[in-house]
Structure formats: structure tokens, C-alpha cells
DRENDO-1510 file (C-alpha; in Angstrom, 1 decimal, always signed):
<recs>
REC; n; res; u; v; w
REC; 1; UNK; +118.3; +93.9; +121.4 .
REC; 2; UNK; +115.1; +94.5; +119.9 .
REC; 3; UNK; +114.4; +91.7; +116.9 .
REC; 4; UNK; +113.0; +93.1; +113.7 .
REC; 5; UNK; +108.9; +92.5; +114.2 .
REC; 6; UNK; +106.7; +94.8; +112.3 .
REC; 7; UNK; +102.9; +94.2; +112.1 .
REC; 8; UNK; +101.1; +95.6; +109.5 .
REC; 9; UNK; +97.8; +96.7; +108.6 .
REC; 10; UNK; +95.7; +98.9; +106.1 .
REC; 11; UNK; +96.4; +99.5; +102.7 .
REC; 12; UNK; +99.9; +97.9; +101.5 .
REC; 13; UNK; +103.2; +99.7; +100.6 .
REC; 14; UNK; +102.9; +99.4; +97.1 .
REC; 15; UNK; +99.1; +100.2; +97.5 .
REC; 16; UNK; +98.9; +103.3; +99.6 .
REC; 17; UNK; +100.1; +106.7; +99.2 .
REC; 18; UNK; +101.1; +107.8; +103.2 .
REC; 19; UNK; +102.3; +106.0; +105.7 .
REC; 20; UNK; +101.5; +105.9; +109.9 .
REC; 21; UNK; +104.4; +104.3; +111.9 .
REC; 22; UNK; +103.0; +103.7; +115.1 .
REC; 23; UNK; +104.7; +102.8; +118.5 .
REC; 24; UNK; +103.0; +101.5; +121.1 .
REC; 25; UNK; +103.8; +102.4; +124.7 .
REC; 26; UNK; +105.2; +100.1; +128.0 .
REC; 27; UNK; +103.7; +96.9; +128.4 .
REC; 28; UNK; +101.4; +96.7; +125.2 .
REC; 29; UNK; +102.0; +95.6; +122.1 .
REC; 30; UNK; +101.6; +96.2; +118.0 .
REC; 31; UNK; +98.1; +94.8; +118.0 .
REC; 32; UNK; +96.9; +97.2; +120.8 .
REC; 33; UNK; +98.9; +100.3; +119.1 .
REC; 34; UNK; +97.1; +99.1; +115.4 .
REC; 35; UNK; +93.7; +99.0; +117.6 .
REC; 36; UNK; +94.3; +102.9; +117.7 .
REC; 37; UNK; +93.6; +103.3; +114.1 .
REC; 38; UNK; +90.0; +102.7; +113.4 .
REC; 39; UNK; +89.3; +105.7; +115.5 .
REC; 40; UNK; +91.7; +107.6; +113.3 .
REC; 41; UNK; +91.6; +109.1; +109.5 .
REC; 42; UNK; +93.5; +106.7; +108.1 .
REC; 43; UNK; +92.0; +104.5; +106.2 .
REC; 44; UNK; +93.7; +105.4; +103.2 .
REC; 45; UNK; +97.1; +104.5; +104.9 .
REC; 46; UNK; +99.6; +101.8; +104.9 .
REC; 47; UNK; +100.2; +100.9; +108.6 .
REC; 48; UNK; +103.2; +99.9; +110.1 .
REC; 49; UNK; +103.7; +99.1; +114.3 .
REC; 50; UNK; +107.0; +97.6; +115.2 .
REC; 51; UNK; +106.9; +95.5; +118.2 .
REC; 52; UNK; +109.5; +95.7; +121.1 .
REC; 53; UNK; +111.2; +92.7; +122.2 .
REC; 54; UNK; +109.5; +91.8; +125.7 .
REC; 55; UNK; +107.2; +94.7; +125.3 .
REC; 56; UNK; +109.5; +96.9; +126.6 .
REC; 57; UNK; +111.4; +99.8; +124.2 .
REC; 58; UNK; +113.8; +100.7; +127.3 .
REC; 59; UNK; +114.0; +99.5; +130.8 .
REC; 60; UNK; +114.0; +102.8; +132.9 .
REC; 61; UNK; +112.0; +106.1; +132.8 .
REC; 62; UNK; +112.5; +108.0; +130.0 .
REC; 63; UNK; +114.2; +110.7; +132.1 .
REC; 64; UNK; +116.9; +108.4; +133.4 .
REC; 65; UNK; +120.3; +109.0; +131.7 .
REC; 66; UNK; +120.4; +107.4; +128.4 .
REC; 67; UNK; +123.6; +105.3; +128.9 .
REC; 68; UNK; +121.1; +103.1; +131.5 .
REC; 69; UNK; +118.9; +102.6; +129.0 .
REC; 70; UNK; +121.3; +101.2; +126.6 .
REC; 71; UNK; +121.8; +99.1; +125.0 .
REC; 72; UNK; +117.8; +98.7; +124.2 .
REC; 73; UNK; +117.4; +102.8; +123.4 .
REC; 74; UNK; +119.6; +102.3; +120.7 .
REC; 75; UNK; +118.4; +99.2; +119.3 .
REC; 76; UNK; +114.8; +100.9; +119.6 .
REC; 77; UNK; +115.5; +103.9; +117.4 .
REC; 78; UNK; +117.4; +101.7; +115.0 .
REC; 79; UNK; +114.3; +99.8; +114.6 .
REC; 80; UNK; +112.3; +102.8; +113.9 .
REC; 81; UNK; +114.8; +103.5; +110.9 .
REC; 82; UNK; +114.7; +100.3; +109.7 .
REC; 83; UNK; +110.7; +100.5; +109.6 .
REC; 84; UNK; +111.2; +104.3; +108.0 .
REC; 85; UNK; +113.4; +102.9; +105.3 .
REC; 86; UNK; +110.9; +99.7; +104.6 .
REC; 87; UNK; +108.4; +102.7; +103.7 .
REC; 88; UNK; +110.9; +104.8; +101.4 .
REC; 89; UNK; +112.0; +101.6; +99.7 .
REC; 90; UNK; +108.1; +101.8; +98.4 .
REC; 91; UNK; +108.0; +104.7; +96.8 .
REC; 92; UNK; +106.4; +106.4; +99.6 .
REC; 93; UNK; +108.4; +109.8; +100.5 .
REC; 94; UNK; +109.3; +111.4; +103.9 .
REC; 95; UNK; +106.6; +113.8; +103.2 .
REC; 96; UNK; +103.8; +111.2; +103.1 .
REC; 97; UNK; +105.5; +109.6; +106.4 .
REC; 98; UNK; +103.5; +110.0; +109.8 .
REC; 99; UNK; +104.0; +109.4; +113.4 .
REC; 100; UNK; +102.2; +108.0; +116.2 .
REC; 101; UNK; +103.2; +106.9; +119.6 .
REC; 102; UNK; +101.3; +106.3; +122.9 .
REC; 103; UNK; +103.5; +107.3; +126.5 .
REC; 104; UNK; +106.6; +105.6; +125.8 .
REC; 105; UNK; +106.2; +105.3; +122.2 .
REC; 106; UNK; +105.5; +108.7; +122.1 .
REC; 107; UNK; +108.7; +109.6; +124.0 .
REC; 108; UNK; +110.7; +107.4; +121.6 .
REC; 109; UNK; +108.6; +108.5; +118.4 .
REC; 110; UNK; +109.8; +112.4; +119.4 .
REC; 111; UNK; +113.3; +111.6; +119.8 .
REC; 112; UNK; +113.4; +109.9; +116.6 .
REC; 113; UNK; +111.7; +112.8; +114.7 .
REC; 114; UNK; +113.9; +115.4; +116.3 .
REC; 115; UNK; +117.0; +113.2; +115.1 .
REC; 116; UNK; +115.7; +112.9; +111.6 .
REC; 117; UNK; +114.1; +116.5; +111.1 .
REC; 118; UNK; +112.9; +117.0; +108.1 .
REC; 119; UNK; +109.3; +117.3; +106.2 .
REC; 120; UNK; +107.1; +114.4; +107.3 .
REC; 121; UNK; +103.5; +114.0; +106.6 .
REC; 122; UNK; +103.1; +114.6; +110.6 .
REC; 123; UNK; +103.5; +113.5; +114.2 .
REC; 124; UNK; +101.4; +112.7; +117.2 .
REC; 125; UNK; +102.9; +112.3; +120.6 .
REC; 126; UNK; +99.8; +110.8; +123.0 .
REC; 127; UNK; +101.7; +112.0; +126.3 .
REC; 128; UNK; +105.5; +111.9; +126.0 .
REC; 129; UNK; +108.7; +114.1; +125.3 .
REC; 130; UNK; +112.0; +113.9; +124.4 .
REC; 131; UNK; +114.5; +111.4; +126.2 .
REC; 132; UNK; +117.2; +111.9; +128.4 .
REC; 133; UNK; +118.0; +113.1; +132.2 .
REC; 134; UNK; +118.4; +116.3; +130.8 .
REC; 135; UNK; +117.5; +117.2; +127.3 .
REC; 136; UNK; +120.6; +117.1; +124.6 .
REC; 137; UNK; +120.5; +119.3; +121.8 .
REC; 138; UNK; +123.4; +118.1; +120.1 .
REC; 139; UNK; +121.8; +114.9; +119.1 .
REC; 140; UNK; +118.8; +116.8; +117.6 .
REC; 141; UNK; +119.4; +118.8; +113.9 .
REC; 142; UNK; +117.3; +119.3; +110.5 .
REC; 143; UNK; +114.5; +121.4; +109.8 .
REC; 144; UNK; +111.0; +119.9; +109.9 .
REC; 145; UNK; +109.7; +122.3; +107.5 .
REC; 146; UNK; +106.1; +123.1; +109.1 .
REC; 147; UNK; +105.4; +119.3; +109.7 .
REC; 148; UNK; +102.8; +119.2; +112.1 .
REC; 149; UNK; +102.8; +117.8; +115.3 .
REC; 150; UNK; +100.6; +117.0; +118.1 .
REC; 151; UNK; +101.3; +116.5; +121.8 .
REC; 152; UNK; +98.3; +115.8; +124.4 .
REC; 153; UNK; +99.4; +115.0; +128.0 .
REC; 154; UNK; +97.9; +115.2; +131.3 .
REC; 155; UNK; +98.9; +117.8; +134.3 .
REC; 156; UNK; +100.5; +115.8; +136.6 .
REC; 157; UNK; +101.2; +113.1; +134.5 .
REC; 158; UNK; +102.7; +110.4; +137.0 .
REC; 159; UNK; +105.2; +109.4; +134.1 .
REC; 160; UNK; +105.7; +112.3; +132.1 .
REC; 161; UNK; +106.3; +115.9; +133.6 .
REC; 162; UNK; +104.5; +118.6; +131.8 .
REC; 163; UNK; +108.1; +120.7; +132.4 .
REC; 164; UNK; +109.8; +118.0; +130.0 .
REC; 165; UNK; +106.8; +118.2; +127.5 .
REC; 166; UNK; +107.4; +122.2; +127.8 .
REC; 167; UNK; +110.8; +122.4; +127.1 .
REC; 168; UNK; +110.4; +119.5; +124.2 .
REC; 169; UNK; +107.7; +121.8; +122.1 .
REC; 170; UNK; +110.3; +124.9; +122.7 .
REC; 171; UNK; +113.0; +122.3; +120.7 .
REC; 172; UNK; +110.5; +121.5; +118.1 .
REC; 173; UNK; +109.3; +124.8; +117.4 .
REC; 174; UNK; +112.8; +126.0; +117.0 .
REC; 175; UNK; +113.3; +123.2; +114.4 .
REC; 176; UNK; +110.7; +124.8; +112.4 .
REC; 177; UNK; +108.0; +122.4; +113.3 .
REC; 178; UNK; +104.2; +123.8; +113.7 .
REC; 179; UNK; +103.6; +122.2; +116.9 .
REC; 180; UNK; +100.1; +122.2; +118.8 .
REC; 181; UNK; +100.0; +121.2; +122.1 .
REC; 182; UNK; +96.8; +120.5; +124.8 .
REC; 183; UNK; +97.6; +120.4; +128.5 .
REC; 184; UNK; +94.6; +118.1; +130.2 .
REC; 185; UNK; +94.4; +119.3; +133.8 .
REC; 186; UNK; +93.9; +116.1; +136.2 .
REC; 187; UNK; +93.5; +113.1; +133.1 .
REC; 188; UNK; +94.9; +110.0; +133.6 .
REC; 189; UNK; +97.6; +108.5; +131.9 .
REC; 190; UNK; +95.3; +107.2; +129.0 .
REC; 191; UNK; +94.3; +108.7; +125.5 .
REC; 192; UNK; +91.0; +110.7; +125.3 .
REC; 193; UNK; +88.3; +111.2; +123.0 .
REC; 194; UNK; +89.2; +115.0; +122.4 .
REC; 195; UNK; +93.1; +114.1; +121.9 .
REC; 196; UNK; +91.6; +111.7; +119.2 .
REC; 197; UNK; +89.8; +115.1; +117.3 .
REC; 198; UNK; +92.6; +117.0; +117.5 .
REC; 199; UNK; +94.7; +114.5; +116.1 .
REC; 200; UNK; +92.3; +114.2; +113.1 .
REC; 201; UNK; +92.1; +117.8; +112.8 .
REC; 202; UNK; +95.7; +118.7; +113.1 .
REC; 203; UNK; +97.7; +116.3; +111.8 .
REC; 204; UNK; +95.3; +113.4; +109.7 .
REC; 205; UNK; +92.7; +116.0; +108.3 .
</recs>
């Protein structure tokens, strides 16, 4: 189970106004997420990464069924509420909360928004979607009230099907979210300078 292992950086909770939980993808870590930030307009923000236990959130693709990523799926959003409550506890609300997460963390960062709908400051998914051999709706309820979100992803992506990413903007947009979404024909599996502007535009501006 993932141990509780949040690095910080930025302003502090009792210092800063908004908040950007950010989850970093397969293999990397807090410090390489928190890297993300000084390209970012967030300066203002307290930052919060929580770190997966063995740098891993779940063992199998994102698209395998859920019960074979247990019990680590689980313990992964469960971490993610821990680190959203931390923030409340400050004084900081749900509005002021954002969202980043890079391939696997951004996979993990939609699920747990689409859980939790509601109005957060706003969400950016660098190439991800929502979890699950098949997509269920019954786990996803709320209203996210216009909070914007942000998905970039490549076409292919060798990890994350554009189809999945498709039908994951269809759920979010039903769930009232306003939800802009770039296609990059033949990128890599990386995060690029334009998904950077957009991010700053749409969601940090």
C-alpha cells in the first residue's frame, strides 16, 4: 500500500491562497513532477506531489480491469484524498484546488476528479484518461461546475488510446466540466512546450 509521502514546495498552506496537487507518472518521482512547475503559473501556489510507494501508482496498464490493479489503485486514490483534505484543513477551499498529472498520474488525477466532481480551481491531464477495462459510470457523480480542464495527448499514444481519452472528455463534459482538449498527431509520449501554454492559458491564467 502506498505510505503517506507528500513533498512539498512553493508557498505554504497557511501562506498561499490555491493549491496544485500534482502526480507524477510511472517510474518518476515527486521531485521530477515538482520540476514541472517552474515552467508553470504558479508561483503564487502551495504545492503538494505525493510520492508512490516504489514509484509505481498501479502495476498494470490503466486499461486492465481495476480488481488487477488492486489493492494499489485503491490505496492510490486514497492518498490523493488524504493530500486534498491536508489542503482543506488550511483554509484553502475546493475552488482554489488544482490538478496536475503526467501519463499515469494523469490517468489517476482524472479518475479522482470524476469521483469527487465538484468546483475545483482546475485540472490538467498531460496524456491520460479515466481508468478501467471499460469505462464505469457508476463510480463517477457530482457536478464540476465549469472547472476547467485540460487534456493534451499524442495520436497514437503507445500507452494511452486517443478512443479512451475521447470517450473520457464525453464523461467530463457531461459532468458539467468546460473541458479543452489538443490531439498531437505523431508526439511522443512526453509533455510539449505548446501543452505547457495551453495549460497556462486554460487552466493557470
Amino acid at each position: 500500500m502506498h505510505k503517506k509521502n507528500i513533498k512539498t514546495a512553493g508557498k505554504s498552506l497557511k501562506e498561499a491562497e490555491k493549491a496544485l496537487i500534482m502526480i507524477h507518472g510511472r517510474g518518476a518521482d515527486a521531485r521530477d513532477i515538482l520540476g514541472l512547475a517552474s515552467h508553470l503559473n504558479v508561483s503564487e501556489f502551495a504545492l503538494l506531489a505525493p510520492e508512490a510507494t516504489n514509484n509505481t501508482w498501479y502495476p498494470y496498464s490503466f486499461l486492465a480491469k481495476p480488481e488487477q490493479n488492486e489493492p494499489w489503485f485503491s490505496s492510490a486514490l486514497n492518498l490523493l484524498k488524504i493530500t486534498v483534505d491536508e489542503v482543506l484543513s488550511q483554509g484553502i477551499a475546493a475552488e482554489n484546488i488544482y490538478f496536475l498529472g503526467f501519463s499515469q498520474g494523469a490517468c489517476l488525477t482524472l479518475e479522482f476528479v470524476t469521483r469527487n466532481a465538484q468546483k475545483f480551481g482546475g485540472v490538467v491531464a498531460f496524456t491520460g484518461g479515466l481508468i478501467g477495462d471499460k469505462v464505469n459510470t457508476e463510480n463517477y457523480s457530482g457536478n464540476f461546475n465549469e472547472t476547467p480542464i485540460f487534456i493534451g495527448t499524442g495520436n497514437p499514444d503507445p500507452h494511452v488510446p486517443l478512443e479512451r481519452v475521447n470517450e473520457s472528455v464525453s464523461i467530463l463534459e457531461k459532468m458539467n466540466a468546460k473541458v479543452k482538449l489538443q490531439v498531437y498527431d505523431g508526439r511522443p509520449h512526453t509533455i510539449s512546450q505548446d501543452e505547457i501554454e495551453i495549460a497556462n492559458r486554460v487552466v493557470f491564467s
